[in-house]
C-alpha positions in Angstrom: 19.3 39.6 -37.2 16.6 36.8 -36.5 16.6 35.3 -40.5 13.9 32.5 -41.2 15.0 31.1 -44.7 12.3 29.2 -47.0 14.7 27.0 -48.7 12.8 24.1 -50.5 16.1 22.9 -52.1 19.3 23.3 -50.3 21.7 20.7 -50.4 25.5 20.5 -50.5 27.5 19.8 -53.6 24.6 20.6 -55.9 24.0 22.9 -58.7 20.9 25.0 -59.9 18.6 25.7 -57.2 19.9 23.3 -54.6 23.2 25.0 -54.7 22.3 28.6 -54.3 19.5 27.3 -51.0 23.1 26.1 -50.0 25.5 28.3 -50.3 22.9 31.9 -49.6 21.8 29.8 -46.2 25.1 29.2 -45.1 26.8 32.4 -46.1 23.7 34.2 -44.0 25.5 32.6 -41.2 29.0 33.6 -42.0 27.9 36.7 -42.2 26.7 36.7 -38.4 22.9 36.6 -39.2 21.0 34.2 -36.4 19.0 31.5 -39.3 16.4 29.3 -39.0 16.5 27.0 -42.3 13.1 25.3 -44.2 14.6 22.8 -45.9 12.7 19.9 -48.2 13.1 16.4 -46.2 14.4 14.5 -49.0 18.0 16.8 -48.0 17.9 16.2 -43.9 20.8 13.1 -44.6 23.1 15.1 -47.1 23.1 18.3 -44.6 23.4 16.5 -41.4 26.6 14.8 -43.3 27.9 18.2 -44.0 27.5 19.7 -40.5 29.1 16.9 -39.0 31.8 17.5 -41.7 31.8 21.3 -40.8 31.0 21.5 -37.0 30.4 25.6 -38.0 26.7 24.8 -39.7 26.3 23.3 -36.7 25.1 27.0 -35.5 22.2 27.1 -38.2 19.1 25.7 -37.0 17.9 23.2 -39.6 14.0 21.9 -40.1 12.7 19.5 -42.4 9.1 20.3 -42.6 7.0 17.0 -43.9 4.3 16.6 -46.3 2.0 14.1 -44.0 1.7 10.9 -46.0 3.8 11.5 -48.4 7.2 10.1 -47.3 10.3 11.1 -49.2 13.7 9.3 -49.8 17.1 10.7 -48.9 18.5 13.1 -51.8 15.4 12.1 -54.3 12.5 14.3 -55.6 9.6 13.4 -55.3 7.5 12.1 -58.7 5.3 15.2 -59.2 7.1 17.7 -57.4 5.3 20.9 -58.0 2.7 18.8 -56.3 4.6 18.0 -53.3 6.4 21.9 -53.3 3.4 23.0 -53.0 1.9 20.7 -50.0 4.9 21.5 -48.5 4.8 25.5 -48.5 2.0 24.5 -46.5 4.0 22.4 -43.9 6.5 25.1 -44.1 4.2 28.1 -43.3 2.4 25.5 -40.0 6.1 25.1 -38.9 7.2 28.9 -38.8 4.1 30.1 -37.4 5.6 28.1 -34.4 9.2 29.0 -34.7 8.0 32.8 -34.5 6.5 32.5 -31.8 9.1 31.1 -30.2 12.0 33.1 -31.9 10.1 36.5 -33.0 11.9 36.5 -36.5 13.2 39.9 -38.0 12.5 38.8 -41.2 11.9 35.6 -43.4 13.7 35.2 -46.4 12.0 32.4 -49.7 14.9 31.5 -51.6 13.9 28.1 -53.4 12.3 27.3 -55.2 13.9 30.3 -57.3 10.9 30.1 -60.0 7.8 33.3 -60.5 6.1 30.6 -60.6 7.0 29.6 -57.2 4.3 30.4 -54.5 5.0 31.1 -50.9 2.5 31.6 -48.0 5.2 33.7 -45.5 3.8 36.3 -46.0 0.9 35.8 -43.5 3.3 35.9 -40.8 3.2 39.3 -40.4 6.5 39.9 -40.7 8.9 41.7 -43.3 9.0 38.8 -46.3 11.7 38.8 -49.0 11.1 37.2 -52.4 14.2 35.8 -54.6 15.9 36.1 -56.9 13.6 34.5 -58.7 13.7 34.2 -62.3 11.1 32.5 -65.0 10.3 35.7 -66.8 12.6 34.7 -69.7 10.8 33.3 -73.0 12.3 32.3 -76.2 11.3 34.2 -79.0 9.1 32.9 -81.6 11.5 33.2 -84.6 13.6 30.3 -82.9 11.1 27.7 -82.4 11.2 26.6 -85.3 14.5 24.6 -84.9 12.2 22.7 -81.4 10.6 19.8 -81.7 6.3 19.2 -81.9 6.6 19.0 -78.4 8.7 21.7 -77.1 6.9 23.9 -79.3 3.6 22.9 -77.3 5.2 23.6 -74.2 6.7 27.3 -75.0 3.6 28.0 -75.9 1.9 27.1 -73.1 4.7 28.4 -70.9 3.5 31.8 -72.7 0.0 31.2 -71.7 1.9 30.5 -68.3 3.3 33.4 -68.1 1.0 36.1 -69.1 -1.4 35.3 -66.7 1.4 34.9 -63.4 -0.3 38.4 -62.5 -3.7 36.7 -61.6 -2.0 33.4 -60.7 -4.0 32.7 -57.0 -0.9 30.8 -56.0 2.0 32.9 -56.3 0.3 36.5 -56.0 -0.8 36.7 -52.7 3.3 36.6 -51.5 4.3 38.4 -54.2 1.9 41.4 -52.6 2.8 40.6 -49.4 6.5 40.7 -50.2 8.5 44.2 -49.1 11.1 43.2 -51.7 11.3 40.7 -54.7 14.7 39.8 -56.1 14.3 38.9 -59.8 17.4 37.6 -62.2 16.7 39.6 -65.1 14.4 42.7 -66.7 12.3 39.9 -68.0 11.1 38.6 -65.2 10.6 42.2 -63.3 8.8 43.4 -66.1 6.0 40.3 -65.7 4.7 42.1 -62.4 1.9 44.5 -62.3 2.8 48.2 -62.2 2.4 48.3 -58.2 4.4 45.1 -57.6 7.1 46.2 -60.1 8.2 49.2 -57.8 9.4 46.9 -54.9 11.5 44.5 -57.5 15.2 44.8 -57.6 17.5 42.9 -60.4 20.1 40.5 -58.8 21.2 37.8 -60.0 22.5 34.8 -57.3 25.4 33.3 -59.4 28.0 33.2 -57.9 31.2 30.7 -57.6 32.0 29.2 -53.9 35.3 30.5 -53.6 37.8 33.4 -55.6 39.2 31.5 -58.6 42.7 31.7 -58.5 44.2 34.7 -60.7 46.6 32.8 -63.3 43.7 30.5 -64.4 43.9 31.1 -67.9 44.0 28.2 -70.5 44.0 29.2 -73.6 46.6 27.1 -75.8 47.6 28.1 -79.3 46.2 26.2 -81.8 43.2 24.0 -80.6 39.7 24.1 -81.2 38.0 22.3 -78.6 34.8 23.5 -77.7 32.4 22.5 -74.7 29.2 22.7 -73.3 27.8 21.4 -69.8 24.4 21.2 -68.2 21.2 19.4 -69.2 20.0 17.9 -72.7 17.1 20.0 -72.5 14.8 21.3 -75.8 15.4 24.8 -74.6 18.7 24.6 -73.4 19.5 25.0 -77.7 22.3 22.2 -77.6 20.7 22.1 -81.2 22.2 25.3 -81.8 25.5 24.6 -80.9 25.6 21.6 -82.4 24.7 23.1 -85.6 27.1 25.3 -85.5 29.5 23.4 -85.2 28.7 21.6 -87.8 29.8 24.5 -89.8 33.0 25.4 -87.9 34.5 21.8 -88.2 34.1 22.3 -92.6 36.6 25.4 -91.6 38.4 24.3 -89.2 39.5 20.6 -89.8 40.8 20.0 -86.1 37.8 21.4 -84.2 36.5 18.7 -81.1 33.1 20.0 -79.4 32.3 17.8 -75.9 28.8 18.0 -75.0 28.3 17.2 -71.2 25.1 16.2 -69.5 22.0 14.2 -70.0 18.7 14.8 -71.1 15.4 13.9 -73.0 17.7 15.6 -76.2 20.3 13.6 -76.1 19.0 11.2 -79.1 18.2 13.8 -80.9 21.3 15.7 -80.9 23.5 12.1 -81.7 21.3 11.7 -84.9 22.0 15.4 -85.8 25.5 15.0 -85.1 25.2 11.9 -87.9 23.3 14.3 -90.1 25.9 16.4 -90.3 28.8 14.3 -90.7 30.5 15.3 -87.9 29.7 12.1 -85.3 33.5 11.5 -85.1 34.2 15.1 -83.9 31.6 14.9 -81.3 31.7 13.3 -77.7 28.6 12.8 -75.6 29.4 12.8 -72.0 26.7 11.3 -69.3 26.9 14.3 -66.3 29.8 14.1 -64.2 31.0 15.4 -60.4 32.2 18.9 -60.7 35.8 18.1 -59.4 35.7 16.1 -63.9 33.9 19.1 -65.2 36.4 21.6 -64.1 38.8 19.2 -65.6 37.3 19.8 -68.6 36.8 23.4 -68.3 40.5 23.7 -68.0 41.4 21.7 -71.7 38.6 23.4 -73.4 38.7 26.8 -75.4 35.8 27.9 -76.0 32.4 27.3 -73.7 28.9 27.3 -75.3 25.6 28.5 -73.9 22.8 29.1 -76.2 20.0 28.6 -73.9 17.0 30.2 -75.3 15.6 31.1 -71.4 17.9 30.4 -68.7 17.7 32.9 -65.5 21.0 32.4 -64.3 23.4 29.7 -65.7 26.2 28.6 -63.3 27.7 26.4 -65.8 28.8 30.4 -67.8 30.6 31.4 -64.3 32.1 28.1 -63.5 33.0 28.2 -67.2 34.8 31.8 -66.8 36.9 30.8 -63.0 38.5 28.8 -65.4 39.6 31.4 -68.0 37.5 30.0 -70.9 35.4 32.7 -73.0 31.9 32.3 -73.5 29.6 32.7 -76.6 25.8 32.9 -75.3 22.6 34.0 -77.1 21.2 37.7 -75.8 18.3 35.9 -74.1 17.7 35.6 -70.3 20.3 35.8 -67.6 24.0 34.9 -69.5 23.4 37.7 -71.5 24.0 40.0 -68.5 27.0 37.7 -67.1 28.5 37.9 -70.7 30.3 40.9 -71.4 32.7 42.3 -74.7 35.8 41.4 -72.2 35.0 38.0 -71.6 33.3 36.6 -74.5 30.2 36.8 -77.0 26.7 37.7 -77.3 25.0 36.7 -80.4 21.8 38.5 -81.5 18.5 36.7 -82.0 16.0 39.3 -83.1 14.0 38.0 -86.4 16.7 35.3 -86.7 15.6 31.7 -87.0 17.6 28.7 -86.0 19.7 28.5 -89.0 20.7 31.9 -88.7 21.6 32.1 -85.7 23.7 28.9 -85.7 25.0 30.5 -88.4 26.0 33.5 -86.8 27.4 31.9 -83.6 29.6 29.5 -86.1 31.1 33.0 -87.6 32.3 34.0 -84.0 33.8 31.0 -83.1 35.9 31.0 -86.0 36.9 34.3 -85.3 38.0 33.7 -81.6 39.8 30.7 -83.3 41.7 32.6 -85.8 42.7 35.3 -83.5 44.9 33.8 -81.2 45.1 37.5 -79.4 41.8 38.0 -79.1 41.4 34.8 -77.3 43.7 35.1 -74.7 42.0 38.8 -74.3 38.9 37.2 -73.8 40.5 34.4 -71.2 41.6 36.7 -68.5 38.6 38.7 -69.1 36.5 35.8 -68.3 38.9 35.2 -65.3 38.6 38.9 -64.1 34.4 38.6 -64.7 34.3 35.7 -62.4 36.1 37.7 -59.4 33.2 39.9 -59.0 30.4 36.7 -58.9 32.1 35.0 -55.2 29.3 33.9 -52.8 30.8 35.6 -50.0 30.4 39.0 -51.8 27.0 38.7 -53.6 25.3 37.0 -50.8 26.7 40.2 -48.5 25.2 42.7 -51.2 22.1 41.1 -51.3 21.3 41.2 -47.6 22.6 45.0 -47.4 20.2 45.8 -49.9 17.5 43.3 -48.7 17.4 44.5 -45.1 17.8 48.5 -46.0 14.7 47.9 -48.1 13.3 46.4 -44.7 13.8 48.9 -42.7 13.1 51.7 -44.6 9.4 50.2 -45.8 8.9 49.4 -41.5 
């Protein structure tokens, strides 16, 4: 099949939203689709690198549509980006009206920017467009703002304001009507579309790990307590949580370590609340590292943490699980469907406030940490939950359900 990818960010050896542009365009290829990739300018050095590295993505026909006066810098985002993303959908849609006619695409697939709030104009070309996954639907619920600052309380709620109206939004709903299917992470973000648009969404979430994990990666040692979490110092991310909980663990259990991993506007923050506690000394800050050190430290941790109050996906869980560590979450956006009774914990928010829940996710570690056999259940489950999330696979699902959907709506 003739595939014309929108993929804003796509770059190699990158997480988020530049990883899945990545690995979904190059995985199209694998899989024997003909693509044609839109890819943000600021990326044209790191993939040509790659290619030359892997003379296979050679075969994948690779544009850089430009924002005219606006110049970009190799592997940096531009300033105000939602700005620029949105010039560029612009660029984007003048450079594949060409390419179509040139090429007669079978279909054209927006990837990235993953967001609802994402717009794309494909949809004009008059051929079948695919939408996603796209996530953004998630929310954090108002009983737990009250451990966020002034700020982030501001901008939840006018992320709520955001999102009730992505319905009438003028950018974004034009492609989402013109859209055959729409990929979306989780039930939150279906459920934001109108009753007409909802019919055409299918849940799918694209996390998924580059390659099988190897089946004997499990790490669990008798006897330690160390406890990790990785990705960015964000108000919503709920590091806060964590933190507090751990605040309470360490008064039971006298060895417990937690590394926290990433940087962030939070990061201040969280250091004076680690001194609030008492529990500085048992607490390492670690500035974001290349994978090949995380997994390092996935693979002397016990326990991973993830009490994001709206994530869509969260890589970090999977990568987490490859490498046999159990995961507590919070039962809010897209971990809680990764997260299941085999592989780890999902702690309830409903009506709880932050101390609560901190609280409650404090319990649960404890528990893991006193049940030595409950732990190593946990740590091949993890294991076995990350052999069904392989690129390879997931991206092959998606397509076979993508371009059934296709057909049958032609």
């Amino acid at each position: 099949m003739k595939l014309l990818l929108s993929a804003y960010a796509c770059a190699p050896n990158r997480g988020s939203d530049h990883g899945v542009g990545w690995s979904w365009t190059t995985e199209a290829h694998r899989l024997g689709h003909e693509v044609w990739a839109l890819v943000s300018p600021a990326h044209h050095d790191s993939i040509t690198s790659a290619c030359h590295d892997n003379p296979e993505l050679s075969g994948i026909h690779w544009i850089f549509p430009e924002v005219r006066g606006w110049p970009l810098k190799p592997a940096i985002e531009p300033r105000w980006e939602r700005t620029y993303n949105l010039l560029w959908q612009r660029a984007a849609l003048r450079h594949a009206r060409g390419l179509h006619r040139q090429v007669g695409f079978d279909a054209v697939h927006h990837i990235t920017w993953g967001g609802i709030r994402a717009p794309t104009f494909l949809g004009s070309l008059g051929i079948p467009l695919i939408i996603g996954p796209i996530g953004g639907g998630e929310t954090s619920p108002v009983s737990l703002r009250d451990g966020l600052g002034t700020r982030g309380r501001l901008v939840e709620r006018i992320r709520d304001l955001s999102t009730a109206t992505i319905s009438i939004n003028p950018l974004v709903r034009p492609g989402h009507k013109a859209a055959k299917t729409i990929f979306a992470h989780t039930a939150d973000t279906k459920n934001l579309f109108s009753a007409p648009l909802r019919d055409k969404v299918v849940i799918f979430t694209p996390v998924s790990l580059s390659k099988r994990p190897p089946a004997d990666t499990v790490h669990i040692r008798p006897g330690t307590a160390r406890l990790l979490y990785a990705g960015r110092l964000l108000y919503w991310k709920g590091v806060h949580i964590a933190l507090r909980a751990f605040a309470e663990v360490a008064s039971r259990v006298p060895d417990a370590h937690f590394t926290i991993v990433g940087d962030g506007p939070e990061r201040s923050r969280l250091e004076a609340d680690a001194s609030r506690y008492g529990v500085q000394g048992k607490v390492d800050f670690i500035s974001r590292m290349p994978q090949d050190k995380l997994f390092e430290l996935y693979g002397n941790h016990t326990i991973f943490l993830f009490p994001s109050l709206h994530d869509a996906g969260g890589m970090v869980v999977m990568e987490a699980m490859a490498h046999g560590m159990p995961v507590i979450c919070l039962d809010l956006g897209g971990p809680r469907e990764l997260v299941t009774p085999d592989c780890g914990v999902v702690v309830e928010t409903k009506d709880h406030n932050t101390a609560e829940v901190a609280a409650a996710m404090a319990g649960q570690i404890c528990r893991l940490l006193e049940t030595p056999t409950e732990l190593a259940r946990l740590s091949a489950g993890a294991l076995a939950r990350a052999h069904e999330f392989v690129v390879t696979d997931r991206v092959r699902e998606f397509y076979g359900i993508a371009l059934k959907s296709v057909v049958k709506n032609d």
